[in-house]
C-alpha positions in Angstrom: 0.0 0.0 0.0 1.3 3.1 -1.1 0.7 6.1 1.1 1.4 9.2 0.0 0.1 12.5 1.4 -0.5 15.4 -0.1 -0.1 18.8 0.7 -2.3 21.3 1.0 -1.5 23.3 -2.1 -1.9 20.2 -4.3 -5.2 19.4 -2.5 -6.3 22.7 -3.0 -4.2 22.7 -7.3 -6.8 19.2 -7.3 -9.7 21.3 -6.3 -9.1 24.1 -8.6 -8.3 22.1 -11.3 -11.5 19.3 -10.9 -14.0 22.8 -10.3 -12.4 24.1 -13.7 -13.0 21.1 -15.4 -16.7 21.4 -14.4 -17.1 24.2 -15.6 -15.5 23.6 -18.9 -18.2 20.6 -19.1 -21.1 23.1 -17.6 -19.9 25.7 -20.6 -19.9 23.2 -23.2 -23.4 21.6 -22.2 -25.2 25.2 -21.8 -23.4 25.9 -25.3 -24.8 22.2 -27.2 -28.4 23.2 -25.4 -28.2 27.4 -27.3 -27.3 25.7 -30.2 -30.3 22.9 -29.9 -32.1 25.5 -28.7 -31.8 27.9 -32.1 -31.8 24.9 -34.4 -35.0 23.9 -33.2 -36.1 27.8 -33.3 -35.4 27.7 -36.9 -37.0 24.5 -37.6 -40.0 25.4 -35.9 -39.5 28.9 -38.0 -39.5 27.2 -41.0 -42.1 24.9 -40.6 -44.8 27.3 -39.7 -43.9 30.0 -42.2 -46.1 28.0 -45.2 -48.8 27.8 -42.4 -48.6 31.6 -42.0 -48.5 32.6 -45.5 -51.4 30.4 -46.1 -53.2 31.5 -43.4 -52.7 35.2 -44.9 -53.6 34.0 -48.5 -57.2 33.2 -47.0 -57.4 35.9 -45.0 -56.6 38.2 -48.3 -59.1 36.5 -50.2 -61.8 36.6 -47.3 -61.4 40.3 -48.1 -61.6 40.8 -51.5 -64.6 38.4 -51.4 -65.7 40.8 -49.1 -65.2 43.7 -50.7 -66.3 42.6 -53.9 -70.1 42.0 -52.0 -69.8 45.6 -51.2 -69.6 46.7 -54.2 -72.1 44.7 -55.9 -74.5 45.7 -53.1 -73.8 48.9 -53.3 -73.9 48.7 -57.3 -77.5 46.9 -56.9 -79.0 49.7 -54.2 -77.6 52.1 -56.8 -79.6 50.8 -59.3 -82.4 50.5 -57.4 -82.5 54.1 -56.4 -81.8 55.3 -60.1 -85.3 52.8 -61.0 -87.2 54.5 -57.5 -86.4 58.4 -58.7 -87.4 57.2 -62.3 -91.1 56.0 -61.1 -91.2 58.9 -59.0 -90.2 61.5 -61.6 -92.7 59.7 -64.2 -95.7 59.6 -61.2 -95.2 63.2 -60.8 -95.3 64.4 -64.7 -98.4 61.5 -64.7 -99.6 63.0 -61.7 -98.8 66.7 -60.4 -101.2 67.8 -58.9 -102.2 64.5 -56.8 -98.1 64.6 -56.0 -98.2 68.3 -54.6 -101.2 67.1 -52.5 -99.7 63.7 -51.0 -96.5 65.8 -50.5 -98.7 68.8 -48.3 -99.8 65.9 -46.7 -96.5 64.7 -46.0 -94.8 67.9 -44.9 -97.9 68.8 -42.4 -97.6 65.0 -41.2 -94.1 65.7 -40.3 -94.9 69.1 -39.1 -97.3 68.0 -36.6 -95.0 64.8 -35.0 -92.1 67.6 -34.8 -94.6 70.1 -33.1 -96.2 67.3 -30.3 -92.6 65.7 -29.8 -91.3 69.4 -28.8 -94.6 70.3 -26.6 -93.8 66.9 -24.8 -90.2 67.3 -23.9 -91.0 71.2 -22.9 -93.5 69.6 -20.8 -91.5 66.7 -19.3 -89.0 69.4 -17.7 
């Protein structure tokens, strides 16, 4: 048996040396998990960008569908307004003087709701 004692300075040189070494291993572990870490970033990167782009491709085309109802609605209410002041024109060349009567009628109609929805908030305060 072979019995050899060491000093304190190469206890301590041991010590120093052995924590160094850990941390060499502990700096080269963390280093291989970063680099695991960002490759696996970039995969994931790269495998959802076609889901993005697609996801904005429908999204685009939810819109121009959109917009495109729009404007045929508007297109159609356009036309339907055009067809409303044609009747309306022809009525009253047809018609004036039963127009100029159903309008009165109209314009006092209004006239009076105006007049009783005024005496009714004068008398509410």
């Amino acid at each position: 048996m072979n019995t050899t004692t060491k000093t304190p300075s190469q206890i301590a040189e041991e010590a120093r040396q052995t924590a160094n070494d850990a941390i060499d291993t502990t700096r080269a572990y963390a280093q291989n998990a970063v680099n695991a870490a960002g490759e696996k970033v970039r995969d994931l990167r790269r495998d959802a960008e076609p889901a993005v782009e697609q996801i904005a491709a429908r999204v685009q085309q939810a819109v121009q569908r959109g917009l495109d109802a729009a404007s045929t609605t508007s297109a159609r209410a356009q036309r339907r307004l055009e067809q409303a002041a044609d009747v309306t024109g022809k009525y009253i060349a047809d018609q004036p003087v039963r127009s100029v009567l159903v309008a009165a009628a109209a314009g006092a109609a209004i006239t009076a709701l105006i007049v009783l929805a005024s005496r009714r908030s004068r008398d509410d305060y």
